[in-house]
TORMIPA-749000 format. One record per residue: chain; x, y, z of N, C-alpha, C in turn; residue in one letter; residue number from 1. Coordinates in Angstrom, 2 decimals. Layout:
N
kette nc1 nc2 nc3 cac1 cac2 cac3 cc1 cc2 cc3 rest nr
A X Y Z X Y Z X Y Z A NUM
...
END
This chain:
93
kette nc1 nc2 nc3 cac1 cac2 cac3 cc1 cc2 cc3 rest nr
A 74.09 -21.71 201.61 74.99 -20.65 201.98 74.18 -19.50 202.54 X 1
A 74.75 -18.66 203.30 73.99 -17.26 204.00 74.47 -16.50 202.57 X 2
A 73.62 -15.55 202.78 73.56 -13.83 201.80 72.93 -13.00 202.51 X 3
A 73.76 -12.07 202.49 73.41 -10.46 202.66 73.60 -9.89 201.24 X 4
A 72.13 -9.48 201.34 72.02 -8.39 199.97 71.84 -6.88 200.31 X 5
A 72.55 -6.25 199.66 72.20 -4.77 199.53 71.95 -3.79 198.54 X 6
A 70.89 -3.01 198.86 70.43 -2.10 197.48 70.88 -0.72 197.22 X 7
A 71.04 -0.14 196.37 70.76 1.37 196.17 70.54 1.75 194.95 X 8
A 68.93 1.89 194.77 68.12 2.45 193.72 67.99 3.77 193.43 X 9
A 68.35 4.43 192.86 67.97 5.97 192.37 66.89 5.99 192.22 X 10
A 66.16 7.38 193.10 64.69 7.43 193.29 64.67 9.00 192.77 X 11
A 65.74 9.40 191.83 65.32 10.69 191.55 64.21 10.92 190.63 X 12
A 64.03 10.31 189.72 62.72 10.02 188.91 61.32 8.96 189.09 X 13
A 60.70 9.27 188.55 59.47 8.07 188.66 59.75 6.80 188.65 X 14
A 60.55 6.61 187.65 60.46 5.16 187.12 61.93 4.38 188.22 X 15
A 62.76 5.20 189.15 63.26 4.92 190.24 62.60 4.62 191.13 X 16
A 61.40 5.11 191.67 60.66 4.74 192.64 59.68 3.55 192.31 X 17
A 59.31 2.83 191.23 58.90 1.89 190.40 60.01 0.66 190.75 X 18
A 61.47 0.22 190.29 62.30 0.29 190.72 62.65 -0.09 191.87 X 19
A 62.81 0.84 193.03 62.38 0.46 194.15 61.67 -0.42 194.59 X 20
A 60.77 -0.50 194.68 59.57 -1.35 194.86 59.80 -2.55 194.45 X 21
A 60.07 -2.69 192.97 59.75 -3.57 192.14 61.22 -4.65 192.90 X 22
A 62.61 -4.27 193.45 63.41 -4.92 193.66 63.37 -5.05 195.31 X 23
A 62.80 -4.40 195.89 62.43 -4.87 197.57 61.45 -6.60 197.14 X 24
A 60.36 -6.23 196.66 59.77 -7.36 196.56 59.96 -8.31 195.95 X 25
A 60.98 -8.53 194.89 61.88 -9.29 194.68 62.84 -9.85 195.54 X 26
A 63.42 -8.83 196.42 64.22 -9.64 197.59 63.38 -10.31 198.16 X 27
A 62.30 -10.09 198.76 61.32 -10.24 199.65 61.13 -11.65 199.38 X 28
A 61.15 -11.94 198.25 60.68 -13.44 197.53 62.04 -14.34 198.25 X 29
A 63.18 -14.36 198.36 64.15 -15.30 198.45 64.98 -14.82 199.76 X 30
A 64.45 -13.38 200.30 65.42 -13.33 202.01 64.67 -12.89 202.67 X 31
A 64.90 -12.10 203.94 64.23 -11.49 205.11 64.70 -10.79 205.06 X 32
A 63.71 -9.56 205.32 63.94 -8.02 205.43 64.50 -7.61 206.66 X 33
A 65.72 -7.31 206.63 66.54 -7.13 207.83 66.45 -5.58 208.29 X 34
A 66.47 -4.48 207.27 66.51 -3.39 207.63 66.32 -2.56 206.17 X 35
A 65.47 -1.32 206.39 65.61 -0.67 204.72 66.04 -1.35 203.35 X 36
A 67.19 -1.35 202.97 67.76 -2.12 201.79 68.49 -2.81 201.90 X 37
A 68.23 -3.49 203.08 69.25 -4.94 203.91 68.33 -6.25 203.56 X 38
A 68.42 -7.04 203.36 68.04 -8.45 203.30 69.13 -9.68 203.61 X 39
A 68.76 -10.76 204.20 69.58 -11.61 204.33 69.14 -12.77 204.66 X 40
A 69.58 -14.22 204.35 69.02 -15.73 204.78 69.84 -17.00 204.01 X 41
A 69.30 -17.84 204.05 69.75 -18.97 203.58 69.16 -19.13 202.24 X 42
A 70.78 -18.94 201.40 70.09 -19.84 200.07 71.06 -20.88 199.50 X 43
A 70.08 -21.37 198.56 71.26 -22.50 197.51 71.91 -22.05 196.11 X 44
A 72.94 -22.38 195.76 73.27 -21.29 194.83 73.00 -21.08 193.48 X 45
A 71.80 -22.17 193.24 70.67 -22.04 191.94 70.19 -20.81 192.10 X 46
A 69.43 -20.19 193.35 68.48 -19.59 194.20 69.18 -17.89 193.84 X 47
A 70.52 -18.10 194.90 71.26 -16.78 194.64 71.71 -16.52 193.01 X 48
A 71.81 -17.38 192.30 71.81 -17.10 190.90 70.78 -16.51 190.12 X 49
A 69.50 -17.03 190.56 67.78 -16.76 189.89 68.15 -15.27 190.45 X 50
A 68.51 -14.87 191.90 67.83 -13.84 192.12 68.98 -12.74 191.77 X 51
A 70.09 -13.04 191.28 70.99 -11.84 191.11 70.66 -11.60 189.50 X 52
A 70.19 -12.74 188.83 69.89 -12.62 187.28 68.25 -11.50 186.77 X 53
A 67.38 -11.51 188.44 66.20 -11.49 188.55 66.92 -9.62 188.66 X 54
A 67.39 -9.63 189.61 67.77 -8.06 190.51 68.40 -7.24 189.04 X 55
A 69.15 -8.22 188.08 69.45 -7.17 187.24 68.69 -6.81 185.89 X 56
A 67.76 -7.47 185.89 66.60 -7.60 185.16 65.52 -5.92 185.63 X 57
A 65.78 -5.99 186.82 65.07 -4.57 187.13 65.97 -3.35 187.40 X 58
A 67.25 -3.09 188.03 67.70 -2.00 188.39 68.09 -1.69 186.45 X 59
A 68.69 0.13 187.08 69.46 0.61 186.12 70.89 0.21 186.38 X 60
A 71.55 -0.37 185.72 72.85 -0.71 185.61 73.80 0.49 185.90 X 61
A 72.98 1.76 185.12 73.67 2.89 185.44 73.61 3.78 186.72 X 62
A 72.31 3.82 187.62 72.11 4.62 188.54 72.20 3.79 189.82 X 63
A 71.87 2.67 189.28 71.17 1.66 190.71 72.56 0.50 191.24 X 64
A 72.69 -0.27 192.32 73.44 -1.19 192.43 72.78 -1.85 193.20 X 65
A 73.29 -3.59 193.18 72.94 -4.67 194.34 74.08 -5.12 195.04 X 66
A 74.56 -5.37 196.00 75.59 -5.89 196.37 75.70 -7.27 197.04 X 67
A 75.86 -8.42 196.50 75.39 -9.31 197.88 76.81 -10.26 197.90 X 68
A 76.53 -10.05 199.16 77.80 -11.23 200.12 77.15 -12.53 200.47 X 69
A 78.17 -13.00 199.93 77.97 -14.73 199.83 79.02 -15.01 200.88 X 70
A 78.32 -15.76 202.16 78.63 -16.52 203.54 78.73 -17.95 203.21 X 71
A 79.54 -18.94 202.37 79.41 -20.37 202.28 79.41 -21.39 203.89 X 72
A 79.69 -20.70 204.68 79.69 -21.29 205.96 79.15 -20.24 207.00 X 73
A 78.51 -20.57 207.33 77.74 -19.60 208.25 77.93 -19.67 209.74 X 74
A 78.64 -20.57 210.21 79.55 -21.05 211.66 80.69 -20.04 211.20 X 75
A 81.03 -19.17 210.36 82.45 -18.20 210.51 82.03 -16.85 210.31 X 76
A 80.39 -16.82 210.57 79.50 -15.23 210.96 79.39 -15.02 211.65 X 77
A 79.38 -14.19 212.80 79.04 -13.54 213.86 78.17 -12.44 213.63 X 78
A 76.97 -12.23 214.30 76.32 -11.20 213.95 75.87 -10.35 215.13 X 79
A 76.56 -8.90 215.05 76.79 -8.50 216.34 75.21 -6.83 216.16 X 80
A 74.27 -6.93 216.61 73.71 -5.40 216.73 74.05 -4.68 217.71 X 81
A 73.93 -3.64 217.97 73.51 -2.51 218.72 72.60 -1.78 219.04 X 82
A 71.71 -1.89 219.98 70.38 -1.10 219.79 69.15 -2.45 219.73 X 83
A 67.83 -2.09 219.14 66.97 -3.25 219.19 67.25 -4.61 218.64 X 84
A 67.26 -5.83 218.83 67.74 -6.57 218.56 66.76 -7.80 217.46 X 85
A 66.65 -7.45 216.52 65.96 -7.97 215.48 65.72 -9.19 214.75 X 86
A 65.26 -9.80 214.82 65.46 -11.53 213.97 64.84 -11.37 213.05 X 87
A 65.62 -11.74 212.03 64.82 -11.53 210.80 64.37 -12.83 210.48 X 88
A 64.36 -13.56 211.38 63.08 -15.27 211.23 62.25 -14.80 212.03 X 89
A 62.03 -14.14 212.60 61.24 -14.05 214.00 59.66 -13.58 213.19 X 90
A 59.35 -13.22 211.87 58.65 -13.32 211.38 57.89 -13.55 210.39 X 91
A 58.25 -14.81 210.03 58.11 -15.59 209.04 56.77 -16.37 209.21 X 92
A 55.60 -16.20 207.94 54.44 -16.21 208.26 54.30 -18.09 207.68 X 93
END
């Protein structure tokens, strides 16, 4: 299935910016960095399970959120930009 994940970490304190970090590179592990706190790619839904169990393992439940959209068919996405036009496979090492 496709996923788009999205973040918003409270960085008003230290241990927010800890946080931060700590859940980018966690995405980093299972999507492509599409934009700031955008990620998105192909997973299986063991995969999107590890990593939503993983994501709440680090945010604050209270300050922070993840949001991710689950695409089971990815022939009924269209993905339209504006501006530079970005692939987020285009660099995959």
């Amino acid at each position: 299935m496709y996923v788009i994940a999205v973040y918003d970490i409270s960085t008003m304190e230290p241990a927010g910016q800890r946080r931060l970090a700590r859940i980018m590179k966690k995405m980093r592990q299972y999507l492509h960095h599409t934009q700031k706190s955008v990620f998105e790619g192909e997973l299986s839904v063991a995969k999107l399970m590890a990593l939503q169990k993983e994501a709440k393992e680090i945010i604050n439940e209270e300050t922070d959120y993840v949001v991710f959209f689950r695409i089971d068919n990815k022939k009924n996405v269209e993905r339209q930009c504006v501006g530079i036009q970005l692939d987020p496979t285009e660099v995959i090492i």
